[in-house]
N, C-alpha and C positions, 0 to 999 in steps of 0.2 A: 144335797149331797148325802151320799150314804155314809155312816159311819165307817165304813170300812174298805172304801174307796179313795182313791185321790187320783187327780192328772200330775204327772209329772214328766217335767222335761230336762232329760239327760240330752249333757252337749257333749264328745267326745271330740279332745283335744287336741292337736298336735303344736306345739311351740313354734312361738318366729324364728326360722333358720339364725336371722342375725343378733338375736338376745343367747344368754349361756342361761344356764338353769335357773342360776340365782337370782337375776331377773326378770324371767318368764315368771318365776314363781313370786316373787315379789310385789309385781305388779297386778296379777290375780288375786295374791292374798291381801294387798293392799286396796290399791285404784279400783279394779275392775270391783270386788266383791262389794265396796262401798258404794257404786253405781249398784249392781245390782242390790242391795237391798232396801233400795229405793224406789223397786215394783211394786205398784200398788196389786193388793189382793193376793200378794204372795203368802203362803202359808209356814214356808221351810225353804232353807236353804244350805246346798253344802259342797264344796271342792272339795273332792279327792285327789290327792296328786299320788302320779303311778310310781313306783322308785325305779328307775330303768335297769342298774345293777341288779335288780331282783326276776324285773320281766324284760330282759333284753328284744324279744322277738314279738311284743306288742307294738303300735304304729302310733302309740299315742303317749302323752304325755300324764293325763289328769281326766279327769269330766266332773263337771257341775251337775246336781241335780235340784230341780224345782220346783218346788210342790205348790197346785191351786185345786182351789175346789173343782174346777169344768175349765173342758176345752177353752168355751168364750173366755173364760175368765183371762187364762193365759194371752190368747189372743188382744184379748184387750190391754193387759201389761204391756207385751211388747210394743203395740201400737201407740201407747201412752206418752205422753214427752221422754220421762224416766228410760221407757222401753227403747225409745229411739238414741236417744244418750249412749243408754248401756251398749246397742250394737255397732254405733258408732266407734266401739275403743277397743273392740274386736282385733282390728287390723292391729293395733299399738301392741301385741301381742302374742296373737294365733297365727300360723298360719294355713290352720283348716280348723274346721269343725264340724264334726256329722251331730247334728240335732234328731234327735228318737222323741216320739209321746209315746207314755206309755202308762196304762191306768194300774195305778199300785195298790194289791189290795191286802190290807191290812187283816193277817192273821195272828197274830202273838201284840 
C-alpha cells in the first residue's frame, strides 16, 4: 500500500420508509456500526448522518465510509462471515443504498 492511498467504500444512504429518524439513526449508530466494525482488515470507519433540515433536496439520509488497504482486501471483508452478517442487517434499516469505491489519496 502506498502511504498516501487508501480504498474506500462510501455507501449512500436512504432510511427505511417505516423507521422515524430516531431509529434509523439509532440502529446505525448502535447495531449496524458494531457489525460493522467487526470487518476484518478494515482500516477506518465512519457514518455521517445528513441533517435533512439543513439539506432538504438531497435523496439521502447519511453514508458510511471504509477504509482498506486494496480492493481484495475489502472484497474479502465483505465475503467474510463478519461481512455477510453486516449486509444481512441492511434491510433492518435501509431502504437503498448506492455503494461507490473510491481510492482516497492522502494529501495533508
Amino acid at each position: 500500500m502506498s502511504d498516501n492511498i487508501m480504498y474506500k467504500r462510501i455507501g449512500l444512504v436512504q432510511r427505511k420508509k417505516t423507521l422515524t429518524r430516531e431509529q434509523f439513526e439509532a440502529h446505525w449508530l448502535n447495531t449496524h456500526a458494531e457489525l460493522c466494525k467487526r470487518l476484518p482488515g478494515m482500516r477506518r470507519y465512519a457514518v455521517n448522518l445528513i441533517e435533512p433540515d439543513r439539506f432538504p433536496h438531497l435523496p439521502y439520509d447519511g453514508f458510511s465510509e471504509l477504509w482498506f488497504d486494496s480492493e481484495q482486501a475489502l472484497q474479502a471483508a465483505l465475503e467474510s462471515p463478519e461481512g455477510r452478517t453486516l449486509l444481512a442487517d441492511l434491510p433492518n434499516f435501509v431502504e437503498k443504498i448506492e455503494p461507490l469505491l473510491v481510492k482516497e489519496h492522502h494529501m495533508l
